[in-house]
Structures are given as structure tokens and as C-alpha cells.
N, C-alpha and C positions, 0 to 999 in steps of 0.2 A: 604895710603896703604890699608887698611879697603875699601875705596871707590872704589881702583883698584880691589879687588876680588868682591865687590856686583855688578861688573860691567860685568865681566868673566863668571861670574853667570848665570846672565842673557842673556849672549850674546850665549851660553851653553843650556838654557834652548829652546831659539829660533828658534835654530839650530835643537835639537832634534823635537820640535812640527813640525820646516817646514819637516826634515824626516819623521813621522808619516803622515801629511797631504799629501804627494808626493807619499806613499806606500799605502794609503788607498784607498775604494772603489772609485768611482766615485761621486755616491753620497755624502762621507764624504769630497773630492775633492771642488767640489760646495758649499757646505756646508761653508767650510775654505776661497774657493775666496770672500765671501761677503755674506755670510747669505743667501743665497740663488738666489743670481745676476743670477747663471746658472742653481741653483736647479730646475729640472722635467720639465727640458728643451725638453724631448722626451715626457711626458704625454702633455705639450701645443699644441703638434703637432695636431688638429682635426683629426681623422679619417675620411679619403676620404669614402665618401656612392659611395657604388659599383652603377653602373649604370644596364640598363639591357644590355646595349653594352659591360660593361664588362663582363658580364656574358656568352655573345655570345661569346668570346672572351677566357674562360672557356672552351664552348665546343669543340671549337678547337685545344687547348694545351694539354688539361686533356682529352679530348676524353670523357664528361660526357654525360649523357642523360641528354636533356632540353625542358622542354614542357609551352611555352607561352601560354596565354589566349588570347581569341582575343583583348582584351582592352591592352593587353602589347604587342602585336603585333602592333597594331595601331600607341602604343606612340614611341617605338622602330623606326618604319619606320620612325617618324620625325625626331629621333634624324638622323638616317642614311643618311635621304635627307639636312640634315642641313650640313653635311659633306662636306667639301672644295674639298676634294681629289675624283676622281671618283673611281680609283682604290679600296680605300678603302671601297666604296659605296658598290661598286660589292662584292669584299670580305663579307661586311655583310650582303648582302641581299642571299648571297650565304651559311653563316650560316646560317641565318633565316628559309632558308629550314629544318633545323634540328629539330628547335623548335615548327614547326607545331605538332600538335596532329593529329596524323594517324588513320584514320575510315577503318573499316572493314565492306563488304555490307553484308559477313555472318551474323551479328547481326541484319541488319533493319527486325522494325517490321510492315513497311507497308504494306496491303494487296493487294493483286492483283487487277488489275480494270476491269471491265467488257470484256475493248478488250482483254484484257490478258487471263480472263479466258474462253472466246470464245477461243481460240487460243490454250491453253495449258490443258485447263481442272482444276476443280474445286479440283480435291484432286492432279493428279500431282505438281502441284505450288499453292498451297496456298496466298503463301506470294510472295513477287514483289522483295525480296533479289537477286532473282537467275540475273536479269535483271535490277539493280540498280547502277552499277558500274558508270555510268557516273552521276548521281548524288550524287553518293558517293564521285566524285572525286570533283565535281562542290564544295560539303560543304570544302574541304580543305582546295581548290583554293580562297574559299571567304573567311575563317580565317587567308591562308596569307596575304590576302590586308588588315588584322583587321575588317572585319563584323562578328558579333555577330549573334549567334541561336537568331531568333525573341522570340521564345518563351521559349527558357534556353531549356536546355538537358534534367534538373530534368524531365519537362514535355513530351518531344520529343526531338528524336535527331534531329540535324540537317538538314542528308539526308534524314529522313522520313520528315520530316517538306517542304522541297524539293519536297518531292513526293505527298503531299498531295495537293499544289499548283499546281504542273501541272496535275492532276487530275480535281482539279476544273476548270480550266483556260482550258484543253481541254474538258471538259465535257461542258462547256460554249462556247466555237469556235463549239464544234460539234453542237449543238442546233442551231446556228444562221447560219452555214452550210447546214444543214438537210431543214432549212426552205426557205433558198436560192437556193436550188440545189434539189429537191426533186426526180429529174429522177437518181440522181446517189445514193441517199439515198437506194432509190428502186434496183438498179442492186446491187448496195452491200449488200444488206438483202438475196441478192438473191445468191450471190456467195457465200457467209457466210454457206447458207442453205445446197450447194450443197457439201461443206468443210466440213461443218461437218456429212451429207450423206456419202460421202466415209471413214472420217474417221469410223463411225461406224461398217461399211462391214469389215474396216481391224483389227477391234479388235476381 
């Protein structure tokens, strides 16, 4: 009789703990199945490292601003050429436009170059800003393909960096021009003289 209640007891006591274990947390849950068989079964999970495609992928849901460097523009484009699907290709290279960094030719601080200031005059334009847009735009066009500022922004931007090559590079054609073609060197010395003759009478 004694052994029939230490048995009721027990079968009592078991009852009650699997209630407690069935109402408790999740963790205590895990805990009860085997010491931890399932315990921090969500912290095992690795967290996925964002890509920068997912990031592109950001600014098209969230609508955020995103501004790539050319070196992550670079890597980005492989990840997108590595892409099975075309559609999808297009889709991001269609973001990708968003993550360019946008230049403004108001800021460049190249100076004007000799034909220029033949043409427009030393204190009207100074600076080569007013007539830079197309190398303003060239520097953007080559951050989307991932080409880097040869010489980094700290030092120069971009489109001045831009400018300052085709300065050299026609200042170099004109000289090996001038010495090949010397009778047109001479009519345009000459037209130049008579340009800026009349502009003087009209100031």
C-alpha cells in the first residue's frame, strides 16, 4: 500500500513538471528536451553579411541615398555580370545608377586655358567651370565602369584631373600641328588678331 502511494507520488510530481515545461519560455522548453539538444538554436543561425547587391536592393525598397566608391562599384559590377538571369543584370545595373556620386562643374577648380581665355577674356571666365560639363560628366561615366581618380580627390578632383590632361595632350597636338602646318598656324594668328580687333571697338 505504502509502495502504491510513493508511486502516485511520483507519477504526480511528473505530471506537474511536464506542465510547467509545456507553459514555459521557449528557452526553458529546450532546456527540458535534453539540456540543450535545441537550446540557441536561432543564435547558431550565422548572420548572412549583407552584400553590396543587397544594399542596391535597399535602395530600391527603402528609397535610401547610396553612394558607392569606385572600388565598390568595380566589385559590384562582377557580382551583377556573374548573375544567371539577364533581367536581373539589368535591374542592377539600373540601380547602380543611383550609387554613383554626382559632380557638379560649378565647383571645378581648373583654370581656363589659353584658347579659352583668347576667346572669352581673362577676368570674364577665369575658371574653365562655365565650359566643363562634358568632362564633368566623362568623370561619372568612368566611376560607373569602377575607374578610380588617378590621383584621389584629397589632391584633385576628378573632372579637373580630366582637364588638366586634355590641356596637356592638346597643348602637345598643337605643337606637333603648328610645326606641320605652319601656313594655317599663320592664318589663325591672323584671324585671332582681327577677333579680337573688333571685339575691342565693341567695348
Amino acid at each position: 500500500m505504502r509502495s502504491l502511494a510513493v508511486q502516485e507520488k511520483k507519477k504526480s510530481q511528473s505530471s506537474s513538471y511536464r506542465f510547467k515545461a509545456n507553459s514555459a519560455s521557449p528557452d526553458v522548453k529546450n532546456h527540458v528536451k535534453g539540456f540543450g539538444g535545441q537550446e540557441g538554436k536561432d543564435s547558431d543561425k550565422k548572420t548572412k553579411k549583407e552584400t553590396l547587391l543587397d544594399q542596391l536592393l535597399k535602395l530600391e525598397k527603402e528609397g535610401e541615398e547610396l553612394r558607392f566608391t569606385p572600388t565598390q562599384i568595380a566589385e559590384v559590377r562582377k557580382q551583377i555580370a556573374a548573375l544567371t538571369s539577364v533581367e536581373e543584370q539589368k535591374k542592377y545595373y539600373l540601380l547602380l545608377h543611383k550609387a554613383v556620386d554626382y559632380k557638379s562643374q560649378r565647383d571645378n577648380e581648373s583654370p581656363s586655358s589659353v584658347y579659352e581665355l583668347e576667346h572669352y577674356g581673362k577676368t570674364k571666365r577665369p575658371l574653365a567651370r562655365d565650359y566643363m560639363c562634358n568632362l564633368t560628366v566623362l568623370a561619372m561615366c568612368l566611376e560607373y565602369l569602377g575607374v578610380e581618380n588617378p590621383v584621389g580627390e584629397k589632391k584633385q578632383q576628378f573632372e579637373d584631373y580630366l582637364e588638366t590632361k586634355r590641356v596637356e595632350l592638346c597643348e602637345e597636338y598643337k605643337k606637333e600641328f603648328d610645326k606641320e602646318h605652319p601656313l594655317i598656324k599663320e592664318v589663325y594668328n591672323e584671324a585671332m588678331l582681327e577677333l579680337n580687333q573688333k571685339k575691342q571697338k565693341l567695348a
